[in-house]
C-alpha positions, 0 to 999 in steps of 0.5 A: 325948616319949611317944605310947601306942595302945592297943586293946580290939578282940578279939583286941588284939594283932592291934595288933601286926599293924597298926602292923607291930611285934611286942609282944615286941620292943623296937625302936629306929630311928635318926631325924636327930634321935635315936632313936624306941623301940617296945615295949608296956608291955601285949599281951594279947587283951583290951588292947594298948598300944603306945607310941612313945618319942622320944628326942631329941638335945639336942646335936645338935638345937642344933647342926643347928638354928641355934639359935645365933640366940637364945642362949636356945635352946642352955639352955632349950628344950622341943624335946627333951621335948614332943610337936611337930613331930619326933613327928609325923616319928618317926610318919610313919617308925616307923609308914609302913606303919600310916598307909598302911593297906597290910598284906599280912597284915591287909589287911581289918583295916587297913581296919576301924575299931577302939576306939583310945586314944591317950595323948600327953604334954607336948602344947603347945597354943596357945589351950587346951583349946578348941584342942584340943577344937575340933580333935579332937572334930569328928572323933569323938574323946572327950577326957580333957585333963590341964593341968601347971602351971608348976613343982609347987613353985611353985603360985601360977605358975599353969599351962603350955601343955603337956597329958596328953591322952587321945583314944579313938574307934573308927576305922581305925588309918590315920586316927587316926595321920593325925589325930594327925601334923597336929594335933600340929604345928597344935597346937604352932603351931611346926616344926622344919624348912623349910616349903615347897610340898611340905607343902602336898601332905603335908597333903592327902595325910594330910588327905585325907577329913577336912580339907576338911570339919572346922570349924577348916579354915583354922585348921589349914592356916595353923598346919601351913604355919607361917603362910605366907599363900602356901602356906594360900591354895593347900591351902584352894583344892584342899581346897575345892569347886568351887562358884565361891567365891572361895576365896582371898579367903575365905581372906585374910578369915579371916588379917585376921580377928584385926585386922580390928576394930582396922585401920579406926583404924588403933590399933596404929599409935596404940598402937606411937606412943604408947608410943614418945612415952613411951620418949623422953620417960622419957630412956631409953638402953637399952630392952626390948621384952618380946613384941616379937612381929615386929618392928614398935615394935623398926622404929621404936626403931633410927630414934630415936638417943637408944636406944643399946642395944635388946632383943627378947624373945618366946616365939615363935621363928617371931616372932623369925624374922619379926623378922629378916627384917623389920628386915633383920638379915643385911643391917644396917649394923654400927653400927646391928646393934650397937644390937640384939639378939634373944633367946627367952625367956618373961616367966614366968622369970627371964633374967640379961639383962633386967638394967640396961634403963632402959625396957621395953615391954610392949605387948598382951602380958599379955591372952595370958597365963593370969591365974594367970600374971600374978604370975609376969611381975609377979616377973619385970618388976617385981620382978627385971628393974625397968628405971625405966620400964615401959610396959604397954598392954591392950586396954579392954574397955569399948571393944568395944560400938563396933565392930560387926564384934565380936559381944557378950561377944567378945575382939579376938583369939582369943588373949586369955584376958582383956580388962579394963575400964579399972577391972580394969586400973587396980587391977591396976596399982596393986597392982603398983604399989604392991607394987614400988615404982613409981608409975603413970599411965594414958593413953588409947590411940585415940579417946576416948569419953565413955561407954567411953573409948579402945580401948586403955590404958596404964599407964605405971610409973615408979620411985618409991612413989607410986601415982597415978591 
């Protein structure tokens, strides 16, 4: 992973001075987890680049990592070439003394805002460019945001999370490499080590003169402590003044604000019921929850004997860890453990052990994927996976005018890069249908409406060549 700071500032190289490496050296440091490089592709009094270069121990990374939970991590796994968590470290270490803004021999200029740009490249971002615009330019910075796809050999894949992104601003050296060491993380949705009260302290610390007034405040603060409610409630309640708001109930407001519109039907409940209804029903043995996300319908898959065998599969391992903890995996009797098994994995590869599953469930997870992705987790599920039966449910679009909580031409969920109405999701289901030989019927999820319908729907495929409605 690749971070450059470049500099206009007259003249540039006292760049050199403030980050306290000089341009004709080329300097390694040992990390914990690899090495970090410094050098500068450009020093003139005009320009001068700087770039940290992170070299990541693969091996190591696996082997310190406990990585052995999810198999999948030991061969695919994006930590060693992506901007995340361990360049936020490498910058915090390599750079101290520039983020501290103490410098004996540029004191003054330590102090005073320059024209920076900075490069980061292979930046994960949760939620897209309006993350990361939502994020950055609130803070001054103009943006240039590159998107990769996939894989350039396969087009139709649509494209990835990761981004080129270039940031210029004029500001102390001291901020942007604060700016950056949070929002990387916060970007990323992910850390690599144990996260506890002492990194509450870090992101006041580092935040300090900025955070507490920045737009996406909470956004920020659940994403760095890594969505533990405890620690989000404690840096939102000292981050804020003292103007006798509730700051914690504010906070736990905005960590329901996703569910919220949903909660009063109590619809998930509904949802994860329905699609069990049809599991059982299908005669399945062995069934796949694709995007099992924390563990809930996996909970009530192990109470029904008849699944002999059960996999959960979700692209976040910060799910899967949630997973573990609600089911009680480490505590779990021998002969039920045996009926489960957790893997991280995405629904856009192809992944040997989705083989030989009789049933899948898919359940709220397509409207979180880029449609140009959709082909790909329709080749994966449908074309190489195919279980009989596969179980796809989407929020109704048309449904949204009931609830008044959710203002007009609005998702349920941040997260949702499309909801379909109950005629999109039926003609992409035949297609699919149709194309891999399945048939597939539609039900209602929730209270049904005359006008708009049910606030869920579920395509339930089945193999076979008859496409029915």
């Amino acid at each position: 992973m690749l971070l450059t700071i470049s500099t206009t500032h007259q003249p540039a190289t006292d760049l050199g001075y403030l980050l306290v490496k000089h341009p004709d050296k080329v300097q390694t440091f040992n990390l914990a987890f690899g090495k970090a490089h410094v050098f500068y592709p450009e020093a003139t009094d005009d320009l001068c680049t700087a770039a940290l270069l992170l070299e990541i121990n693969p091996v190591g990374l696996v082997r310190n990592g406990g990585a052995e939970r999810f198999a999948l991590d030991q061969y695919v796994n994006d930590r060693p070439y992506v901007a995340s968590s361990f360049l936020s470290v490498a910058i915090a270490q390599v750079f101290a003394t520039a983020m501290a803004g103490t410098n004996k021999d540029r004191a003054e200029l330590a102090q005073t805002a320059i024209p920076l740009q900075m490069m980061i490249t292979a930046l994960p971002c949760r939620g897209g460019e309006s993350v990361l615009r939502k994020l950055f330019e609130p803070l001054g910075y103009s943006l240039l945001i590159d998107r990769q796809p996939l894989d350039t050999r396969f087009p139709e894949w649509g494209e990835s999370m990761y981004y080129t992104v270039h940031l210029s601003i004029t500001a102390r050296l001291m901020d942007a490499l604060s700016h950056i060491y949070v929002l990387i993380p916060v970007l990323d949705d992910e850390k690599h080590y144990y996260v506890g009260s002492d990194e509450v302290n870090k992101l006041l610390r580092h935040g300090e003169g900025w955070l507490a007034a920045h737009p996406e405040r909470d956004l920020i603060a659940a994403r760095y402590l890594k969505h533990q409610h405890r620690l989000k409630r404690e840096a939102i309640a000292q981050l804020a003044d003292n103007d006798g708001v509730d700051e914690e109930a504010e906070a736990e407001k905005h960590d329901a604000e996703e569910q919220i519109v949903e909660h009063t039907l109590s619809l998930h409940e509904q949802r994860l019921g329905a699609v069990l209804a049809v599991l059982k029903a299908s005669g399945a043995s062995r069934v796949l929850d694709l995007g099992c996300g924390e563990g809930r319908l996996l909970s009530l898959l192990l109470k029904e004997k008849s699944f002999t065998q059960i996999l959960g599969m979700d692209v976040s391992v910060r799910a899967l860890e949630t997973a573990v903890d609600r089911l009680h995996l480490d505590t779990m009797p021998p002969r039920l453990k045996e009926r489960l098994k957790l893997i991280h994995g995405s629904l856009l590869y192809r992944d040997e052990r989705l083989n030989g599953y009789d049933a899948a469930a898919v359940v709220e997870v397509i409207e979180h994927l880029d449609q140009p992705r959709l082909t790909a987790f329709e080749h994966i599920v449908f074309g190489f996976a195919r279980p009989r039966t596969v179980i796809v449910t989407t929020p109704n679009a048309e449904y949204n005018v009931m609830w008044e909580s959710l203002p007009a031409g609005k998702f349920r969920h941040r997260d949702h890069r499309f909801e379909w109405s109950r005629e999109e999701f039926a003609k992409w289901a035949n297609r699919v249908a149709a194309e891999h030989g399945y048939r597939v019927k539609f039900l209602p999820i929730g209270p049904e409406n005359t006008v708009v319908g049910a606030p869920s729907q579920m395509g339930v495929f089945e193999m076979g060549s008859e496409v029915t409605s």
